[in-house]
Structure formats: C-alpha cells, structure tokens
PyMOL Python script that loads the backbone (N, CA, C, O; Angstrom):
from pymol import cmd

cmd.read_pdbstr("""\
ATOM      1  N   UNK A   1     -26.631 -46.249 -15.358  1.00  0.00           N
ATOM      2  CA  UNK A   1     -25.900 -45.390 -14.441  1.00  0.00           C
ATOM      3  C   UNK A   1     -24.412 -45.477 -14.782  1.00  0.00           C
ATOM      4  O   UNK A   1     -23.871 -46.578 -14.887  1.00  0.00           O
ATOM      5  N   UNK A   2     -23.733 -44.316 -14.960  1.00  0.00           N
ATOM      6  CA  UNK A   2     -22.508 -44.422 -15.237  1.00  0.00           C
ATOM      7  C   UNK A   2     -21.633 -44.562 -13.977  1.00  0.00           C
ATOM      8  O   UNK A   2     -22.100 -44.143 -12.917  1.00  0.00           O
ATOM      9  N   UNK A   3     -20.307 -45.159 -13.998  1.00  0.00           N
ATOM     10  CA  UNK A   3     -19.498 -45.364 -13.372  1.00  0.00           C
ATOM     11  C   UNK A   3     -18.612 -44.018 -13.470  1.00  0.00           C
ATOM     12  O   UNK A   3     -18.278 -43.695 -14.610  1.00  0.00           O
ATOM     13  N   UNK A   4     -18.226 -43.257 -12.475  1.00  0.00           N
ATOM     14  CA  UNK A   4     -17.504 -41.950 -12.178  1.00  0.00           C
ATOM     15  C   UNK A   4     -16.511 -42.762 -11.287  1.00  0.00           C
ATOM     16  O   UNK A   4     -16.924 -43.585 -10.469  1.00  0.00           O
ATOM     17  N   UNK A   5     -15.036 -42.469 -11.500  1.00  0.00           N
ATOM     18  CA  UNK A   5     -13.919 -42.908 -10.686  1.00  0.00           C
ATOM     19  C   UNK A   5     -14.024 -41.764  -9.735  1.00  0.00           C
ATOM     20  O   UNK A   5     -14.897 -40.900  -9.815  1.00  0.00           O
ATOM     21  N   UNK A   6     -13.031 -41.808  -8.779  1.00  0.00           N
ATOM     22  CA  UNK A   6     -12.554 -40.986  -7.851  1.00  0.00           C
ATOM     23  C   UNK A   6     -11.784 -40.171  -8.126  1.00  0.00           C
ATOM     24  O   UNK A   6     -11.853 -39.009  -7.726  1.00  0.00           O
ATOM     25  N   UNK A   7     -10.542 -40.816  -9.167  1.00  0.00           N
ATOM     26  CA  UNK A   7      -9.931 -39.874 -10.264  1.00  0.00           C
ATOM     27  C   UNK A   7     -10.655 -38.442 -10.949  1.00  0.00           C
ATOM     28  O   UNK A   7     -10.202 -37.313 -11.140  1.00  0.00           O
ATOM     29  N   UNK A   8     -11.666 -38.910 -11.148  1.00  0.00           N
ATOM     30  CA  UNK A   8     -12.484 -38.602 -12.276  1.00  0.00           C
ATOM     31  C   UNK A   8     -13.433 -37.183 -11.706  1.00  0.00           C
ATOM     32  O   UNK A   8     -13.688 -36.189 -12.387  1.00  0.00           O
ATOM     33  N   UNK A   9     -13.907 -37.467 -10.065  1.00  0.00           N
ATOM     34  CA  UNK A   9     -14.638 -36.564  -9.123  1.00  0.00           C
ATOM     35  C   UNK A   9     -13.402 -35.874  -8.974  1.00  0.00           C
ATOM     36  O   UNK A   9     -13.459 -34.693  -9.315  1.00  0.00           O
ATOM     37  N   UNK A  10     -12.367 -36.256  -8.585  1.00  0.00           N
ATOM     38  CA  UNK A  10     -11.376 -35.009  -8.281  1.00  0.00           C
ATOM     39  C   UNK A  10     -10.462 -34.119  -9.244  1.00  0.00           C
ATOM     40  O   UNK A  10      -9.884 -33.071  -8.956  1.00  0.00           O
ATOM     41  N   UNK A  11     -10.477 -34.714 -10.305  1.00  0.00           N
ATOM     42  CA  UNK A  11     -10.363 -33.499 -11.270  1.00  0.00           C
ATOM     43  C   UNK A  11     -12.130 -32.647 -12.041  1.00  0.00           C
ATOM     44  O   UNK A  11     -12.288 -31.903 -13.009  1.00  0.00           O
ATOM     45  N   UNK A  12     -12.958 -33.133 -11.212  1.00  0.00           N
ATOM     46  CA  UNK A  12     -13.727 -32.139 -11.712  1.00  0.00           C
ATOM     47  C   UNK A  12     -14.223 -31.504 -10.423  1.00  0.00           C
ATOM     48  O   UNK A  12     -15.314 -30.949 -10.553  1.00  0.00           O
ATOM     49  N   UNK A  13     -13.822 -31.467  -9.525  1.00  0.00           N
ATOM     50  CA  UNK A  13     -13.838 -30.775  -8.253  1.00  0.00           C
ATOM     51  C   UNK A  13     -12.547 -29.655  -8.385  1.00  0.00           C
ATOM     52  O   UNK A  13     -12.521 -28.527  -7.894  1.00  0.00           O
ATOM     53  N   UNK A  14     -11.477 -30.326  -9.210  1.00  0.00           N
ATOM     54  CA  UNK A  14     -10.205 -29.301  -9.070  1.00  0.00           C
ATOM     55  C   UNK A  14     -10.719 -28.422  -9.995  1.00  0.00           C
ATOM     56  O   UNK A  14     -10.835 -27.227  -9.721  1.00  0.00           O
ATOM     57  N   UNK A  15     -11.158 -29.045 -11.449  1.00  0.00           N
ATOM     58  CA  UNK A  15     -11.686 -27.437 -12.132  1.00  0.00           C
ATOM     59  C   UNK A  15     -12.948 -26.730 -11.834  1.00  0.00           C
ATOM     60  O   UNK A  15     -13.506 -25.966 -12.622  1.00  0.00           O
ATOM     61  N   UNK A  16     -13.245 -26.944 -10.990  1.00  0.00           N
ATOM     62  CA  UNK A  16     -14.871 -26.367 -10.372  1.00  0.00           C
ATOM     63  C   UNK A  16     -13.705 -24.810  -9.648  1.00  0.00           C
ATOM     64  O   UNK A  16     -13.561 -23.604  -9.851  1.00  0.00           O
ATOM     65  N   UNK A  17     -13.373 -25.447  -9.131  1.00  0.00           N
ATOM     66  CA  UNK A  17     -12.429 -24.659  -7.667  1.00  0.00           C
ATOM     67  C   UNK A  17     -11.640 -23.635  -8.791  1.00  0.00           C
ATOM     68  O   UNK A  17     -11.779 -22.413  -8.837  1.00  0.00           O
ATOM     69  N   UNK A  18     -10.866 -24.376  -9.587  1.00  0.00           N
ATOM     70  CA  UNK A  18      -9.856 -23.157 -10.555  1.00  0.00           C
ATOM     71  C   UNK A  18     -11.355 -22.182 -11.246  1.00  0.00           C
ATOM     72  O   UNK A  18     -11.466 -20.960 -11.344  1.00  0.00           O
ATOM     73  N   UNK A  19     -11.881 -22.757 -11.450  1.00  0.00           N
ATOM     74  CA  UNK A  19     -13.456 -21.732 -12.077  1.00  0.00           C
ATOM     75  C   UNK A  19     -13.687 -20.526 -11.333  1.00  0.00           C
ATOM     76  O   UNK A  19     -13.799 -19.334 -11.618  1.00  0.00           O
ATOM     77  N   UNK A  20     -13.727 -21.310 -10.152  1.00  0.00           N
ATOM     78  CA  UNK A  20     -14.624 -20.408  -9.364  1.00  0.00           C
ATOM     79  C   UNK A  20     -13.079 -19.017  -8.719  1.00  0.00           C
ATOM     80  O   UNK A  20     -13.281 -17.859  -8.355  1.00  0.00           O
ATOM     81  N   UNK A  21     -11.579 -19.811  -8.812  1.00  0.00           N
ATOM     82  CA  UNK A  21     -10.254 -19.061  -8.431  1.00  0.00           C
ATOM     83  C   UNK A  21     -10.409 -18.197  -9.508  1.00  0.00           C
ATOM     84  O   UNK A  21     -10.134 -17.044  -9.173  1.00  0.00           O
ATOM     85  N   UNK A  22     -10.718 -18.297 -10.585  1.00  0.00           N
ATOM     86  CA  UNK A  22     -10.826 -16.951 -11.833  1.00  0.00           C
ATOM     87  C   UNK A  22     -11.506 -16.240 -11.767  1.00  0.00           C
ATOM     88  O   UNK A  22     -11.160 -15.064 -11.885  1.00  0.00           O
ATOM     89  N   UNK A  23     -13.171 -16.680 -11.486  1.00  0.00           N
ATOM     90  CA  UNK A  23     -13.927 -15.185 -11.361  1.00  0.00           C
ATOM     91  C   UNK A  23     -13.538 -14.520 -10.221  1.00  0.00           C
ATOM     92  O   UNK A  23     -13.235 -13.348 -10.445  1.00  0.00           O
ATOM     93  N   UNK A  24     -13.447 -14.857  -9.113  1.00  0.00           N
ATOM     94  CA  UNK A  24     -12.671 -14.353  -7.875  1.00  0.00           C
ATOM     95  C   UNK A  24     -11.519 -13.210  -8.508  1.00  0.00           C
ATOM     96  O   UNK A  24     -11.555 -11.980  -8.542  1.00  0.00           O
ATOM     97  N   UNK A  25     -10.811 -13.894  -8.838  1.00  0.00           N
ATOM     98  CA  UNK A  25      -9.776 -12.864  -9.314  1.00  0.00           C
ATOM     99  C   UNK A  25      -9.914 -11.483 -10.533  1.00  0.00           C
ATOM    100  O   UNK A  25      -9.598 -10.299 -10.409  1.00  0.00           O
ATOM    101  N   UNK A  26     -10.694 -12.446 -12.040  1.00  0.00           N
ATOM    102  CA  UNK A  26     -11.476 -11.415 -12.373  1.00  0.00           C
ATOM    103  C   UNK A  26     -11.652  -9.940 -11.887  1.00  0.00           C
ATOM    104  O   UNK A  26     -11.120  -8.872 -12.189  1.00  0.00           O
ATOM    105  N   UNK A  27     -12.668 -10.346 -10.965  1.00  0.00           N
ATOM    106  CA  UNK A  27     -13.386  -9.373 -10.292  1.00  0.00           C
ATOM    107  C   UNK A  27     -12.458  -8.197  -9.607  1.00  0.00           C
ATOM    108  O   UNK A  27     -12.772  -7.008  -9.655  1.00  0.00           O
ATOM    109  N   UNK A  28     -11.167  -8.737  -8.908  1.00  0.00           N
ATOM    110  CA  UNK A  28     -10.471  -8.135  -8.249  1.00  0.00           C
ATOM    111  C   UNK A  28      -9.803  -7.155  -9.836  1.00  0.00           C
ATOM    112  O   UNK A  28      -8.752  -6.532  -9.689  1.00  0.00           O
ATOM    113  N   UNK A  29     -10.435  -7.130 -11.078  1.00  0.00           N
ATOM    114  CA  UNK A  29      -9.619  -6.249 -11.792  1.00  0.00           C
ATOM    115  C   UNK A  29     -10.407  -4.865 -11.478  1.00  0.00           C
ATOM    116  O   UNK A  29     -11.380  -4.724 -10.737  1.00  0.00           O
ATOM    117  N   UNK A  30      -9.462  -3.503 -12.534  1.00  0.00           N
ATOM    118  CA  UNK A  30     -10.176  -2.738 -12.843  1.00  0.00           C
ATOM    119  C   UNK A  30     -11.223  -3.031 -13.677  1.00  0.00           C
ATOM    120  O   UNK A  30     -11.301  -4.047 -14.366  1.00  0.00           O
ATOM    121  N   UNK A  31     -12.371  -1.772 -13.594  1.00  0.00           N
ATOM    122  CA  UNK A  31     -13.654  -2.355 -13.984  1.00  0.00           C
ATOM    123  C   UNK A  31     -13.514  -1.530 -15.178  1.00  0.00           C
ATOM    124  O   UNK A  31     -14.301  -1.889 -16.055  1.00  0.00           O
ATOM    125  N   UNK A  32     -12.613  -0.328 -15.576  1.00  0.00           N
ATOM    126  CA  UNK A  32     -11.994   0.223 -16.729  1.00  0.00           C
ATOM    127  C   UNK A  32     -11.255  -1.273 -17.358  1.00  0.00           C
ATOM    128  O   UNK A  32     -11.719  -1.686 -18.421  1.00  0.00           O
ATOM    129  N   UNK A  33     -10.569  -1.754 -16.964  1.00  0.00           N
ATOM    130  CA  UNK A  33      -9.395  -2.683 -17.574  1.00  0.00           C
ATOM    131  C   UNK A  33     -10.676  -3.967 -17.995  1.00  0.00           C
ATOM    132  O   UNK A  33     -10.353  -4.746 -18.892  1.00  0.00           O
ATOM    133  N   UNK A  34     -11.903  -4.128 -17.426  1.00  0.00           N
ATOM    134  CA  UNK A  34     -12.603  -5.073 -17.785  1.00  0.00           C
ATOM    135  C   UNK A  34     -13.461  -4.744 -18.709  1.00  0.00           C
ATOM    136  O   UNK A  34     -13.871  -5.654 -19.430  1.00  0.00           O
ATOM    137  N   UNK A  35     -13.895  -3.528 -18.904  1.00  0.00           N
ATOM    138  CA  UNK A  35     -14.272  -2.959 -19.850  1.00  0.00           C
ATOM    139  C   UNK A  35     -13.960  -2.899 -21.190  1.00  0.00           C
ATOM    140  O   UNK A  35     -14.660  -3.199 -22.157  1.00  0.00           O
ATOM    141  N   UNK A  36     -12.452  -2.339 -21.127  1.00  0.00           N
ATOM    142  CA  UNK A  36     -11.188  -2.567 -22.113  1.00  0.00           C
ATOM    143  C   UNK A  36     -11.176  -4.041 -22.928  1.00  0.00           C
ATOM    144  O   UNK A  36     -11.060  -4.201 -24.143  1.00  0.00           O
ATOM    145  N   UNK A  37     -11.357  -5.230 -21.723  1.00  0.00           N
ATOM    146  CA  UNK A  37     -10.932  -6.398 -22.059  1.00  0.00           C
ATOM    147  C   UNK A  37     -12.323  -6.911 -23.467  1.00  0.00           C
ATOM    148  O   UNK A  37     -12.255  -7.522 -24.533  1.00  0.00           O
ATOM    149  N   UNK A  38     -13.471  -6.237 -22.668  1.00  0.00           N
ATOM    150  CA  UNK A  38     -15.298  -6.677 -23.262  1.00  0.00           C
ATOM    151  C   UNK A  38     -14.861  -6.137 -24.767  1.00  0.00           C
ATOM    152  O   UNK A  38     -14.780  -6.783 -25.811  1.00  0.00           O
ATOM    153  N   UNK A  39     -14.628  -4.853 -24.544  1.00  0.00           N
ATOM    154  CA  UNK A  39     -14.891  -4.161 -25.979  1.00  0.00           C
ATOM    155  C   UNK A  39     -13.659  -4.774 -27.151  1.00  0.00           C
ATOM    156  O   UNK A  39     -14.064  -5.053 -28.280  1.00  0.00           O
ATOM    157  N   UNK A  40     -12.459  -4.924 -26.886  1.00  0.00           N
ATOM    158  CA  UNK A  40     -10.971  -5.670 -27.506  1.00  0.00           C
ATOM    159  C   UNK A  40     -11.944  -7.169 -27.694  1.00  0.00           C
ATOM    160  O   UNK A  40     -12.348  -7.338 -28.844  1.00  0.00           O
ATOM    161  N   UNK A  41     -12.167  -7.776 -27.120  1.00  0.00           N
ATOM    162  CA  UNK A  41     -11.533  -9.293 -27.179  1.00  0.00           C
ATOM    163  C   UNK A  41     -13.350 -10.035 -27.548  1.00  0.00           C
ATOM    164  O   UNK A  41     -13.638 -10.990 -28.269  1.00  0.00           O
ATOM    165  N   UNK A  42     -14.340  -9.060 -26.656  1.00  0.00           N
ATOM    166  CA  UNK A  42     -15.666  -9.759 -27.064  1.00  0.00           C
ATOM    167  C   UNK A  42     -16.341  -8.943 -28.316  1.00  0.00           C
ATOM    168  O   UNK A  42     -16.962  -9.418 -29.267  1.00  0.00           O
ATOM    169  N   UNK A  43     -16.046  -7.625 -28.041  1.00  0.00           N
ATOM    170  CA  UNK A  43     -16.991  -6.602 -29.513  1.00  0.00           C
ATOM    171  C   UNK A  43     -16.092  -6.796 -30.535  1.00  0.00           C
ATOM    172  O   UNK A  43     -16.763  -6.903 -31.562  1.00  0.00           O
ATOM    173  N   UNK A  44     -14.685  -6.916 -30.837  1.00  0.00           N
ATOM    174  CA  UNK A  44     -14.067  -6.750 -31.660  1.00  0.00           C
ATOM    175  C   UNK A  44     -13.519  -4.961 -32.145  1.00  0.00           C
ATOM    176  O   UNK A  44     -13.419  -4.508 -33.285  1.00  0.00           O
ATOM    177  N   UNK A  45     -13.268  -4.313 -30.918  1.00  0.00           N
ATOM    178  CA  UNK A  45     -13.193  -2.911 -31.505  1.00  0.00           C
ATOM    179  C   UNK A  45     -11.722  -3.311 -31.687  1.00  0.00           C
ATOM    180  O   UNK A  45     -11.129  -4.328 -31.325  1.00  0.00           O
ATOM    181  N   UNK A  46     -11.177  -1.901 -32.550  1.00  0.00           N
ATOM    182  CA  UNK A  46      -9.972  -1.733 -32.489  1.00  0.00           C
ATOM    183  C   UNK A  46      -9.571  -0.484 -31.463  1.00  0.00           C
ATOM    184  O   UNK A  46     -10.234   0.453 -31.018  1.00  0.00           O
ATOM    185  N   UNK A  47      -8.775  -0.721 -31.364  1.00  0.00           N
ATOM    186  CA  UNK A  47      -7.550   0.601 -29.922  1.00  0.00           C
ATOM    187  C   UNK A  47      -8.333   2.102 -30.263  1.00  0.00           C
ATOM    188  O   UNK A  47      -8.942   2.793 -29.446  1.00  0.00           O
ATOM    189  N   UNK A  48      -8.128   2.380 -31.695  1.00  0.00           N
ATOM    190  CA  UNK A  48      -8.986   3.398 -31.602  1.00  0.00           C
ATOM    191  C   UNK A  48     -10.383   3.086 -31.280  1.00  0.00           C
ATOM    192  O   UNK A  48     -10.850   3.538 -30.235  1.00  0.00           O
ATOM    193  N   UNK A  49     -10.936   2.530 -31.879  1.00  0.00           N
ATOM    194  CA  UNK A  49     -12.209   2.897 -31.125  1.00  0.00           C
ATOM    195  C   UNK A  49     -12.728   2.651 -29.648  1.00  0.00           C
ATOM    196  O   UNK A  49     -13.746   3.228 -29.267  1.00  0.00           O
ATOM    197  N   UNK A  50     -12.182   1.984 -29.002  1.00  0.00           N
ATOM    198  CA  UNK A  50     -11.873   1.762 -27.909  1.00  0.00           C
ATOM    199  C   UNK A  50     -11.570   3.379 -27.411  1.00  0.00           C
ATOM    200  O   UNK A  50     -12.535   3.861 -26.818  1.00  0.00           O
ATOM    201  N   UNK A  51     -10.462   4.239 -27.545  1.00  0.00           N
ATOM    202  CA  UNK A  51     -10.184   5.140 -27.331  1.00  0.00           C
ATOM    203  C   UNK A  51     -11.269   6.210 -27.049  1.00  0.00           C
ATOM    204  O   UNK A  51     -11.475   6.955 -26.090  1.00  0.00           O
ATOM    205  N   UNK A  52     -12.021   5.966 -28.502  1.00  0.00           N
ATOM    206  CA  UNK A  52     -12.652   7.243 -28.444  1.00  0.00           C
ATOM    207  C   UNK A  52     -14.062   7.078 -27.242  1.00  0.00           C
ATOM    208  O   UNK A  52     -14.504   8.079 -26.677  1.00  0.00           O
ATOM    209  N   UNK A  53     -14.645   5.654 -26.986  1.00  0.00           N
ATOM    210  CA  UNK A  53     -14.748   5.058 -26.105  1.00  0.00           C
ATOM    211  C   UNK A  53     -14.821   5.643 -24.868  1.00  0.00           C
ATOM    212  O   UNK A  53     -15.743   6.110 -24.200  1.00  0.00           O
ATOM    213  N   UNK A  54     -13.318   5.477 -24.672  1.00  0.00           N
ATOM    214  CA  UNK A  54     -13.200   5.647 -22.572  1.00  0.00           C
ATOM    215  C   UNK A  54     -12.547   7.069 -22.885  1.00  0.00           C
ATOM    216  O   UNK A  54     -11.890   7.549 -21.962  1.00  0.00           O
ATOM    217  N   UNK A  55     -12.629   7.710 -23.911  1.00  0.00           N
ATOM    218  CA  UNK A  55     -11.889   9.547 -23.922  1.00  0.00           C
ATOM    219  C   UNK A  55     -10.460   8.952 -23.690  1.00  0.00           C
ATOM    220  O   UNK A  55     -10.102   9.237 -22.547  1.00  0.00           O
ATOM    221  N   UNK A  56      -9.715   8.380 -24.222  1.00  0.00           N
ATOM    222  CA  UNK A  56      -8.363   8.173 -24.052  1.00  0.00           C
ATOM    223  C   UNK A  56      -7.835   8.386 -25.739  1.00  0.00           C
ATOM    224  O   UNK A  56      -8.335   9.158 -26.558  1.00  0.00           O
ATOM    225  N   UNK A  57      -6.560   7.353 -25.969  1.00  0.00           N
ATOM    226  CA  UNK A  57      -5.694   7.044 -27.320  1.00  0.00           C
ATOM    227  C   UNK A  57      -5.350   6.205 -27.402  1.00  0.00           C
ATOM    228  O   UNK A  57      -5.063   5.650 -26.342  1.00  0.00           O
ATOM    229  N   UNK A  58      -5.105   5.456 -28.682  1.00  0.00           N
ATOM    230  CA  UNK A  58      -4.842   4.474 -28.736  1.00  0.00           C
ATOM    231  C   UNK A  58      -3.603   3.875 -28.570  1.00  0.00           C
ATOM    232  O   UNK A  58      -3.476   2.657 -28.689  1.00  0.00           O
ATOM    233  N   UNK A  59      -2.683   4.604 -28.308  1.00  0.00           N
ATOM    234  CA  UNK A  59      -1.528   3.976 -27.437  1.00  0.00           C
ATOM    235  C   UNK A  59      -1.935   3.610 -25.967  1.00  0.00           C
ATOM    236  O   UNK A  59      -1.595   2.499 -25.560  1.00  0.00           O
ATOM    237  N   UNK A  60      -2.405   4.173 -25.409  1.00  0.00           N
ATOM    238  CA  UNK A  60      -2.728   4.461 -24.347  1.00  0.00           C
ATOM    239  C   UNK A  60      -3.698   2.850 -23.738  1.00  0.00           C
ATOM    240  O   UNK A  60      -3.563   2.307 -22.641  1.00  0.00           O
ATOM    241  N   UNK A  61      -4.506   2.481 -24.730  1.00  0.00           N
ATOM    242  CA  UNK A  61      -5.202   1.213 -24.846  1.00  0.00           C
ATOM    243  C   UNK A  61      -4.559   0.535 -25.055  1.00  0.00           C
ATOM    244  O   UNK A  61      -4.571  -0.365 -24.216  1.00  0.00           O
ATOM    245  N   UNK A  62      -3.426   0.318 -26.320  1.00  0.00           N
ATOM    246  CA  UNK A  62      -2.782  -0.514 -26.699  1.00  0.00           C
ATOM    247  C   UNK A  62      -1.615  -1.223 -24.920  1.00  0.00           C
ATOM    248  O   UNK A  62      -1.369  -2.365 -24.533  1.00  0.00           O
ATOM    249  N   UNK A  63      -1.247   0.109 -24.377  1.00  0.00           N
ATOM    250  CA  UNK A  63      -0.310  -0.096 -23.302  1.00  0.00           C
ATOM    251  C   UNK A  63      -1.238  -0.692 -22.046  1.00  0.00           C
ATOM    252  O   UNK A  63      -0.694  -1.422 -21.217  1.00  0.00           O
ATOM    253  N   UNK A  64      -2.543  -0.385 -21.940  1.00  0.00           N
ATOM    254  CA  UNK A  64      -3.362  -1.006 -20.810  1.00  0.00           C
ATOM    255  C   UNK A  64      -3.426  -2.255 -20.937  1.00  0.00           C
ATOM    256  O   UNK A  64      -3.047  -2.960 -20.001  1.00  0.00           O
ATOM    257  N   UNK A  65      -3.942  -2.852 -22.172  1.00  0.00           N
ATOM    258  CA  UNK A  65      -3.960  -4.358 -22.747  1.00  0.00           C
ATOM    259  C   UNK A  65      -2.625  -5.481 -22.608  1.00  0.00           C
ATOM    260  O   UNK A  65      -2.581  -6.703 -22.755  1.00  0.00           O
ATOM    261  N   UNK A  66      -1.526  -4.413 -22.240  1.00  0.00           N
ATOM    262  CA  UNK A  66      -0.297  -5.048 -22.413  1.00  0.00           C
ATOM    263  C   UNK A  66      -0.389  -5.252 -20.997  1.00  0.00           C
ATOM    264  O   UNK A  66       0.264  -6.227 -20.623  1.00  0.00           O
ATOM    265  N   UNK A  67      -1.025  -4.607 -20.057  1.00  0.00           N
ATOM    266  CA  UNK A  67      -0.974  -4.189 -18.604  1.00  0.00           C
ATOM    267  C   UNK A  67      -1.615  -5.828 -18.449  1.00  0.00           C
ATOM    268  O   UNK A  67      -1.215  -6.942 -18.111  1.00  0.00           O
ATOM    269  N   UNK A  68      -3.152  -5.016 -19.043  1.00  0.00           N
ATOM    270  CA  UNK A  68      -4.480  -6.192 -18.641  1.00  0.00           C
ATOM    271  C   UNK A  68      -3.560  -7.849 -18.751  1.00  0.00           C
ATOM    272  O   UNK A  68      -3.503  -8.623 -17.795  1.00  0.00           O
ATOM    273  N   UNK A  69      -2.961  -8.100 -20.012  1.00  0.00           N
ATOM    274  CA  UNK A  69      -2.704  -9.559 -20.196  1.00  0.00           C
ATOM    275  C   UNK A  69      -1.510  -9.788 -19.434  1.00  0.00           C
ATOM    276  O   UNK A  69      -1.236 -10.968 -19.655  1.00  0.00           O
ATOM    277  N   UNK A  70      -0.414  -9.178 -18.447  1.00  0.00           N
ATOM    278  CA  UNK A  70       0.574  -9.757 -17.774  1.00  0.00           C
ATOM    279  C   UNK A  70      -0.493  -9.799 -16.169  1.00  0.00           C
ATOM    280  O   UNK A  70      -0.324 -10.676 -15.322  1.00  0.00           O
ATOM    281  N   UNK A  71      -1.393  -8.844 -16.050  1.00  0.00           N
ATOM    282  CA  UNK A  71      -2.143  -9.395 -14.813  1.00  0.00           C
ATOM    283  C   UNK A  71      -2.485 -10.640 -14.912  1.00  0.00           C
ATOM    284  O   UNK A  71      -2.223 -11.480 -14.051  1.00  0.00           O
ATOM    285  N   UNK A  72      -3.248 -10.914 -16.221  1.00  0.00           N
ATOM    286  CA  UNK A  72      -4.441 -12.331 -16.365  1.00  0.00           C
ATOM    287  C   UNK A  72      -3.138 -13.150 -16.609  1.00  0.00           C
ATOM    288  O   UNK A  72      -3.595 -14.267 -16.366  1.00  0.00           O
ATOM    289  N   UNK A  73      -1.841 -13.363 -16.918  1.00  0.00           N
ATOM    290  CA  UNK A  73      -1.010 -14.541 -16.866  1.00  0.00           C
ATOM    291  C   UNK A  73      -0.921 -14.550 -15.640  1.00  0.00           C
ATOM    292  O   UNK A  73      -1.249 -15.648 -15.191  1.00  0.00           O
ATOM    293  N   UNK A  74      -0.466 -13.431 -14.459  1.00  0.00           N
ATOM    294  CA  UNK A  74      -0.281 -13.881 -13.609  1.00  0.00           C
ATOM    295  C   UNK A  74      -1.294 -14.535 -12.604  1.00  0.00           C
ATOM    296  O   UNK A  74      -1.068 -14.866 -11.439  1.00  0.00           O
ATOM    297  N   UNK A  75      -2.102 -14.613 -13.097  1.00  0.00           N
ATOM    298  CA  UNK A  75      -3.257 -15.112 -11.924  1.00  0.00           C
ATOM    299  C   UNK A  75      -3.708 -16.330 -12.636  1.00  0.00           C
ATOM    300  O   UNK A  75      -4.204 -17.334 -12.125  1.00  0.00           O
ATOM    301  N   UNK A  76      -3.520 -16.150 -13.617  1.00  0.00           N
ATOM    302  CA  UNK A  76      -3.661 -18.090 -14.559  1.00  0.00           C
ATOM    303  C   UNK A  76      -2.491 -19.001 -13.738  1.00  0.00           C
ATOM    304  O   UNK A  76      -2.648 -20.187 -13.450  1.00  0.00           O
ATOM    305  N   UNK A  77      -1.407 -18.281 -13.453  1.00  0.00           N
ATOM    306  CA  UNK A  77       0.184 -18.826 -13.330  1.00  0.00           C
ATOM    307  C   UNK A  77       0.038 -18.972 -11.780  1.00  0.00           C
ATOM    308  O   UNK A  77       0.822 -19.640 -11.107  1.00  0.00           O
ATOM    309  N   UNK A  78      -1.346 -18.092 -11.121  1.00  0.00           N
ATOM    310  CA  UNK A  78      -0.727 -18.052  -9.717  1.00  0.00           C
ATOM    311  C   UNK A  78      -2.257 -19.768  -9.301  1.00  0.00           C
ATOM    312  O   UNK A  78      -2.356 -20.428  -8.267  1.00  0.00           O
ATOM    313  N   UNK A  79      -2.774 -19.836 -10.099  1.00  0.00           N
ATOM    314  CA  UNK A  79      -4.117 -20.909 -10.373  1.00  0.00           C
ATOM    315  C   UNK A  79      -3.718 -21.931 -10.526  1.00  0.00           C
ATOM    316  O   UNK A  79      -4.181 -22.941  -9.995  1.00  0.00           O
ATOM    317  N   UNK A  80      -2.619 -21.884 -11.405  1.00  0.00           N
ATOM    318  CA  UNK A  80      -1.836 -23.600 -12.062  1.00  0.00           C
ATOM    319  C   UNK A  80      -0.765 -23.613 -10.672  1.00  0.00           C
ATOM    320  O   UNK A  80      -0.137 -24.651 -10.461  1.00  0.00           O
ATOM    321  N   UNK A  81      -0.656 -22.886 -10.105  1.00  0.00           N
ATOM    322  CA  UNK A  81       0.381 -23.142  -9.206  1.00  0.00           C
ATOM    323  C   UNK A  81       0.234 -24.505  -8.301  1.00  0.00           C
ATOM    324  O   UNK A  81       1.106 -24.801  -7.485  1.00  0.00           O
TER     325      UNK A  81
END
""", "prot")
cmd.dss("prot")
cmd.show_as("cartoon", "prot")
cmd.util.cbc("prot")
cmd.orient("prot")
C-alpha cells in the first residue's frame, strides 16, 4: 500500500477541479470556434481548407484562431488565477 501525503491528495484534487474548470469553460465556446479549433490543431488542415470547410476564407480563419487562442489564454489565466 502506498503512502499518499496530504500534500500529495491536494494537488491532485486541485488538478481534478482545474480539469473539470476547462471543460466547463470549453464548452462555454463557439461550437464554430470549436470546430475551427478540431480541424487546425487535431486534423491538421490548413486555413484554406478549413475555409472551404465552414464556406468562409482563409483570412477570415486565420483571424478567428487569433480570436479562439486569446479566449483559451484567458481562461487558462483566469484557472491559474
């Protein structure tokens, strides 16, 4: 049986809680902007194809992504707080 400090339970109680503070927030995105995020960051598309995608351009993606990642700092930033 291993020995678990108290230390040890409460930082894995604190990242249980920040876990569970991200999908929470997540969720509170657009479901376009989460979409955006799947196809960029998990499929590997590029802006254009992305574009042709959601009927947009690829500026247009490129400027949402710029959108998407100052939301997700701020809610990382508002988590570490």
């Amino acid at each position: 049986m291993e020995f678990i400090s108290n230390e040890n339970q409460l930082e894995t109680l604190l990242r249980l809680e920040n876990k569970k503070l991200i999908r929470e927030k997540l969720r509170e995105l657009n479901p376009k902007h989460i979409l955006i995020i799947r196809l960029f960051y998990w499929s590997g598309k590029s802006y254009k194809e992305i574009a042709r995608i959601i009927n947009s351009t690829p500026n247009s993606v490129g400027a949402t992504l710029t959108k998407i990642r100052k939301e997700l700092r701020e809610i990382f930033r508002d988590i570490q707080a």
